[in-house]
C-alpha positions as CSV (number, residue, x, y, z in Angstrom):
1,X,0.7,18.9,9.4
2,X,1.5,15.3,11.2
3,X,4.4,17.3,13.1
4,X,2.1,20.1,14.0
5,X,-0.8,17.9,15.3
6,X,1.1,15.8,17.3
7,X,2.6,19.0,19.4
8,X,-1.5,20.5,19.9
9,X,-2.1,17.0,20.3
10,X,0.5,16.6,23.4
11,X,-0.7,20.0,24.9
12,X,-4.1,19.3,25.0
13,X,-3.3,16.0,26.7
14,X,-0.8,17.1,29.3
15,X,-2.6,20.4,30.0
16,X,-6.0,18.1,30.3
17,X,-8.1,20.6,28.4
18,X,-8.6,17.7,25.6
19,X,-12.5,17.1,26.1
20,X,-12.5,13.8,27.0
21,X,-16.5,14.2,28.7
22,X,-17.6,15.4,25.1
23,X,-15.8,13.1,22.9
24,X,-16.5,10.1,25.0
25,X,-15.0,7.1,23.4
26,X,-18.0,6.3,21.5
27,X,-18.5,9.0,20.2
28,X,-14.7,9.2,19.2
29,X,-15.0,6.0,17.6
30,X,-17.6,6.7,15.2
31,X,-15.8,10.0,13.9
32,X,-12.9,8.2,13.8
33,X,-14.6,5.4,11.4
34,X,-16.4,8.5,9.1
35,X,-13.1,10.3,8.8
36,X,-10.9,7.0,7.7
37,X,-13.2,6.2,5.4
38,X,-13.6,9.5,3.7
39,X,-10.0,9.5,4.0
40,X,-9.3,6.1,2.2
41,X,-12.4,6.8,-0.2
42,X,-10.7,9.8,-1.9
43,X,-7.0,8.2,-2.0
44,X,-8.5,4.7,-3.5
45,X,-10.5,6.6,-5.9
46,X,-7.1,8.0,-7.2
47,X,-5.6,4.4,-8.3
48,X,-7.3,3.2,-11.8
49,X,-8.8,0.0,-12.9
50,X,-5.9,-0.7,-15.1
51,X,-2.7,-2.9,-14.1
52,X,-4.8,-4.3,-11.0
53,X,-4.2,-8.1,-11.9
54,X,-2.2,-10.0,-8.9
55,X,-1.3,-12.9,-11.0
56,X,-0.3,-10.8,-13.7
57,X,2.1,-9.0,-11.6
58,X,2.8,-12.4,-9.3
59,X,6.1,-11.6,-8.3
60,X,4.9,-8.0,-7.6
61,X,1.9,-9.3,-5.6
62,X,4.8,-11.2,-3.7
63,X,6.6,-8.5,-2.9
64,X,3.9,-6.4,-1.6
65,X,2.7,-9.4,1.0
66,X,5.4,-10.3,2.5
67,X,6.7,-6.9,3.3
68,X,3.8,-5.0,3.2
69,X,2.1,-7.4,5.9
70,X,4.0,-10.0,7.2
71,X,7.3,-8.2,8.1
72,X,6.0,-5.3,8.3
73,X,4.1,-6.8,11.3
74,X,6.8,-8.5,13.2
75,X,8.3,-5.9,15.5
76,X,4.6,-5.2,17.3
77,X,3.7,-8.6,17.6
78,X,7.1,-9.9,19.0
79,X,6.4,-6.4,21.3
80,X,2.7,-7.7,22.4
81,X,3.7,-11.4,22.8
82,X,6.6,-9.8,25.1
83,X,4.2,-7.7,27.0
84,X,1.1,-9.7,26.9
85,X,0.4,-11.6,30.8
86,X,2.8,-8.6,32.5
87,X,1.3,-5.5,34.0
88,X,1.3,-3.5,31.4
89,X,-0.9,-6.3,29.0
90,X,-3.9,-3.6,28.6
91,X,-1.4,-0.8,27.0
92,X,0.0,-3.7,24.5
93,X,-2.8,-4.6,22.9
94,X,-2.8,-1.2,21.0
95,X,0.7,-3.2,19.3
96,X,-1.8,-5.7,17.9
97,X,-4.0,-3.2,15.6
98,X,-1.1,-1.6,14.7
99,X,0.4,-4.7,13.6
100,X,-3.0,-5.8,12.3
101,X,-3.1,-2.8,9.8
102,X,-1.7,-2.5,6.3
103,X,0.9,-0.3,4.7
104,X,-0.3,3.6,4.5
105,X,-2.5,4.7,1.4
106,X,0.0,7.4,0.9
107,X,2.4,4.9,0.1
108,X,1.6,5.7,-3.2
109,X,2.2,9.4,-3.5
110,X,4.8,8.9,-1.2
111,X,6.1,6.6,-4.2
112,X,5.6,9.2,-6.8
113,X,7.4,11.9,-5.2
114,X,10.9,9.9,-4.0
115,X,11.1,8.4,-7.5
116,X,10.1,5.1,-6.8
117,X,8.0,2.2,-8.2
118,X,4.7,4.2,-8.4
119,X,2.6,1.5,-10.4
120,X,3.8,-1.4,-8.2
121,X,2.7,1.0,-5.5
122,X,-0.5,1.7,-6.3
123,X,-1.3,-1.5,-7.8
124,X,-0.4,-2.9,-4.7
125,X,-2.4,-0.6,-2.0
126,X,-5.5,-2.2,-4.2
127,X,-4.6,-5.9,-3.4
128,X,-3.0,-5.8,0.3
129,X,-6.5,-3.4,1.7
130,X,-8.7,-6.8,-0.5
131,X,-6.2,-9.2,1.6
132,X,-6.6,-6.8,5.0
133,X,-10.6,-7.7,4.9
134,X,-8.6,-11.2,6.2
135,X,-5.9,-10.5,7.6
136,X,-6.7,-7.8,10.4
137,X,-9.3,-9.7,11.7
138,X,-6.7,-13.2,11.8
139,X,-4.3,-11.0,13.4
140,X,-6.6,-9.3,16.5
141,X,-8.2,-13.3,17.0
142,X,-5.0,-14.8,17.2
143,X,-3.9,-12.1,19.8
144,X,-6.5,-11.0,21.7
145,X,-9.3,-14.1,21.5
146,X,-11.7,-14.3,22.9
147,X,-11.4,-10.9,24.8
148,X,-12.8,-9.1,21.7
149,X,-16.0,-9.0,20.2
150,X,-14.7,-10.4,16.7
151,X,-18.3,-9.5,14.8
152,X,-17.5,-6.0,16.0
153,X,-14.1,-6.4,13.9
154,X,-15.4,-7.6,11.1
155,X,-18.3,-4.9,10.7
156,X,-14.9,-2.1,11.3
157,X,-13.0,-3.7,8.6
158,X,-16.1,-3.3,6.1
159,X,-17.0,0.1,7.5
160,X,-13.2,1.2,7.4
161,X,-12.1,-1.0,4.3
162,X,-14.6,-2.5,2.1
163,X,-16.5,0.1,2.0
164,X,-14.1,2.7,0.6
165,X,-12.9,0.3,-1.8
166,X,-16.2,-0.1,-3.2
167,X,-17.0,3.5,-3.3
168,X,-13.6,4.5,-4.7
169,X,-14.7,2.8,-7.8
170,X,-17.6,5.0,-8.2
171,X,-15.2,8.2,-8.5
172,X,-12.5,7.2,-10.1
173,X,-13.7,9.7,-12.8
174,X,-14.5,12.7,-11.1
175,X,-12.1,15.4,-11.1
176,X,-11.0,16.2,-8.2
177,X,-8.3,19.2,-8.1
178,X,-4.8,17.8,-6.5
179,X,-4.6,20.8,-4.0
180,X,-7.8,20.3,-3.0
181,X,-7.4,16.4,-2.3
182,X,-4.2,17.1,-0.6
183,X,-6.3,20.0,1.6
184,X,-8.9,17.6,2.7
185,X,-6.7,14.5,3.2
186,X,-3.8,16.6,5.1
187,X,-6.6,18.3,7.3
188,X,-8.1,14.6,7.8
189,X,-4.9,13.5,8.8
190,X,-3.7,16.0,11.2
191,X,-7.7,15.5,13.0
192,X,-7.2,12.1,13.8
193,X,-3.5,12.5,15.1
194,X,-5.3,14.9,17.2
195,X,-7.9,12.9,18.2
196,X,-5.8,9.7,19.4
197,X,-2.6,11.4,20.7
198,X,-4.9,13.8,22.8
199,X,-6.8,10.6,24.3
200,X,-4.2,8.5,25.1
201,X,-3.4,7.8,28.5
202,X,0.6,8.9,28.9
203,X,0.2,10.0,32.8
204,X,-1.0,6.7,34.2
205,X,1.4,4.8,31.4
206,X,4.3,5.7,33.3
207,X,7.9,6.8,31.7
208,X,8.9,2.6,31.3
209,X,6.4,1.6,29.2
210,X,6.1,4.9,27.0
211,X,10.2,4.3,26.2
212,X,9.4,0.4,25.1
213,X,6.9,1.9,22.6
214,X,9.1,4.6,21.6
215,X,11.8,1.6,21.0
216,X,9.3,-0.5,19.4
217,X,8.6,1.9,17.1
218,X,11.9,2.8,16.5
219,X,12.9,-1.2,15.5
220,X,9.7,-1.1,13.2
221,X,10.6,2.0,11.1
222,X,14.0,3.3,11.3
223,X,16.2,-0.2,11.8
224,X,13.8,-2.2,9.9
225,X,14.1,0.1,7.0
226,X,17.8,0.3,7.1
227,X,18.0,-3.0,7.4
228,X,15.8,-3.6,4.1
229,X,17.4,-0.5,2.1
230,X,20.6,-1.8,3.1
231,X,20.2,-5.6,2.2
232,X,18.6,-4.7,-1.2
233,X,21.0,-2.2,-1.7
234,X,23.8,-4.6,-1.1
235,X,21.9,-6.9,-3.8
236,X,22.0,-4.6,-6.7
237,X,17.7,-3.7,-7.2
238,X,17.4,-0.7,-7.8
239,X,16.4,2.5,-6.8
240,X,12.4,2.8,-7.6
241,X,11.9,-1.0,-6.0
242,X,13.6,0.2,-2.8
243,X,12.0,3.4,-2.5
244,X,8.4,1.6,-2.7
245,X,10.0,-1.4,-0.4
246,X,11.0,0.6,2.4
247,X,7.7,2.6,2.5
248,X,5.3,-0.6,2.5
249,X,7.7,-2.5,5.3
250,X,7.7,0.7,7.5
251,X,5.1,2.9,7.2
252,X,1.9,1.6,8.6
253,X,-1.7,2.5,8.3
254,X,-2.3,4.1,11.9
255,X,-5.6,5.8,10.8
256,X,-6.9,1.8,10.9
257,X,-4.9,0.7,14.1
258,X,-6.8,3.9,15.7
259,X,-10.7,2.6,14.2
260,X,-10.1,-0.6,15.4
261,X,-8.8,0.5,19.1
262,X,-11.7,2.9,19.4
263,X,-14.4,0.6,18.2
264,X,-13.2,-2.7,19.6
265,X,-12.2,-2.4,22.8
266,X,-14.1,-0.9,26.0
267,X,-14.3,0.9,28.8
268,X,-10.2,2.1,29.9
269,X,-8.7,-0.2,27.9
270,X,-8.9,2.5,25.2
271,X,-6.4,5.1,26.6
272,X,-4.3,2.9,27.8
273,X,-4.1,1.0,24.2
274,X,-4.2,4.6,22.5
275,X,-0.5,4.8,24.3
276,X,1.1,2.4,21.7
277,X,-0.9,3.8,18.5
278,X,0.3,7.7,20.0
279,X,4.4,7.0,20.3
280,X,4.3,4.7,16.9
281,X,2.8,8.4,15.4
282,X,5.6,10.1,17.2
283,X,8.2,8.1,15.7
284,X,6.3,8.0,12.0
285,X,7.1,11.2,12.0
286,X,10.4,11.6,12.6
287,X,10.5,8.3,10.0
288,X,9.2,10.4,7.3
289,X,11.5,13.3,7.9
290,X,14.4,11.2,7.9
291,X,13.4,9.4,4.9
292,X,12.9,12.3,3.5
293,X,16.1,14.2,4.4
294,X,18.1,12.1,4.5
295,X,17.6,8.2,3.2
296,X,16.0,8.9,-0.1
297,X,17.4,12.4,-0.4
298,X,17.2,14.5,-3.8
299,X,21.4,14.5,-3.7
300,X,21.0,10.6,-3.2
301,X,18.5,10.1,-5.4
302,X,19.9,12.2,-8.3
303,X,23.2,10.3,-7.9
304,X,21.6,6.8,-7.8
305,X,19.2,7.2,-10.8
306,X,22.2,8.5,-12.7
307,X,24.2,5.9,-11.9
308,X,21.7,3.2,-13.1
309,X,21.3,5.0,-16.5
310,X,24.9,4.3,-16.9
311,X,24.8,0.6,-16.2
């Protein structure tokens, strides 16, 4: 579905028939807000009360943190820091809200389905989106300052974060059918890749600064998670702590990076910002496939899990 979008998602933006005059930035704003947090609504409702404790599960809490959002942030900040004062200073703010944003809710499932640590993972998704009510807006204040209204942040974060949490809890209980979550969120999903990648300003970006996005995106998912799998890999943990490791350092929340673009910033600012946000989704998805096909494969992971019976 990601794949798909982003292909529609590059025709309607090269071909110019996206309807930028309809869905003025505004407007795309506040269905980008709605969508993300119907989106993060049903996926928190999923996760149960139980097993939430961070200093129960310190060392798990740990774990999560410090990959989930401080490494996990460091390739797009070291990009916007890089960036920032040059010419192309407008298009790298979009690397702060992406670095701003937490791992993925589909962390998670993702968890579940490659064999990895699935109550770590959920347990964690709970505690990092609590911790992201502080740390996104700390992040955009320390980068962007002044040139930001911050109480506009801080009502996004509630309306994207905070909010969903709270209602999650309402739900927990209600059946929901799992084809018919995966329907809604898959559909939600491949809307909003639509919506940003269609936006974003790729003609006036220029071939330079779209191939430093690319890159950046390629150091923040496919060498930062080799070089993670690889160093844990090296130190003997297993495979279900990798597996959830890999996903949280890598695989970022770009639903959230696209809110806060769209509602924080103004004017032209926006397309050009979308830019960053559009070729980190690109790369996501080749990330995933690879991941998929080839990292955490089903020959790999058969073999690995075998092999740790043994021990």
């Amino acid at each position: 579905m990601m794949s798909f979008a982003v292909v529609i998602s590059l025709i309607t933006n090269f071909t110019g028939i996206f309807p930028g005059d309809v869905l003025n930035p505004g407007l795309r704003s506040n269905i980008t807000i709605f969508c993300l947090a119907v989106m993060l609504t049903l996926s928190f409702s999923r996760i149960p009360y139980r097993d939430l404790n961070p200093v129960k599960y310190s060392a798990s809490t740990i774990r999560a943190i410090v990959l989930g959002l401080v490494v996990a942030s460091i390739v797009p900040l070291v990009g916007f820091f890089i960036l920032n004062g040059t010419e192309y200073a407008d298009y790298a703010k979009g690397l702060v809200f992406i670095a701003a944003t937490p791992f993925a809710a589909s962390v998670g499932p993702l968890s579940y389905i490659l064999k990895g640590d699935f109550p770590h993972a959920l347990r964690s998704t709970i505690i990092i989106y609590v911790l992201a009510l502080l740390w996104i807006p700390l992040i955009v204040w320390v980068c962007l300052g002044e040139s930001v209204d911050m109480k506009t942040v801080f009502i996004t974060v509630l309306e994207i974060i905070a909010l969903p949490l709270i209602l999650s809890r309402l739900i927990t209980k209600v059946p929901i059918p799992k084809d018919v979550m995966s329907i809604i969120l898959n559909c939600i999903i491949m809307f909003l890749v639509w919506l940003s990648v269609s936006s974003a300003d790729f003609q006036s970006a220029g071939l330079f600064i779209m191939v430093v996005f690319l890159l950046i995106a390629g150091l923040r998912t496919f060498f930062m998670g080799n070089v993670v799998e690889y160093a844990e890999h090296r130190a003997g943990i297993h495979w279900t702590q990798r597996v959830t490791d890999i996903l949280m350092v890598t695989y970022k929340n770009k639903g959230i990076a696209l809110a806060l673009c769209t509602a924080v910033l103004v004017g032209p600012v926006i397309p050009k910002a979308m830019v960053a946000i559009a070729a980190s989704i690109i790369v996501d998805v080749c990330w995933v496939a690879f991941v998929d096909g080839f990292l955490f494969s089903s020959k790999r992971m058969e073999k690995e899990l075998r092999s740790e019976s043994s021990e």
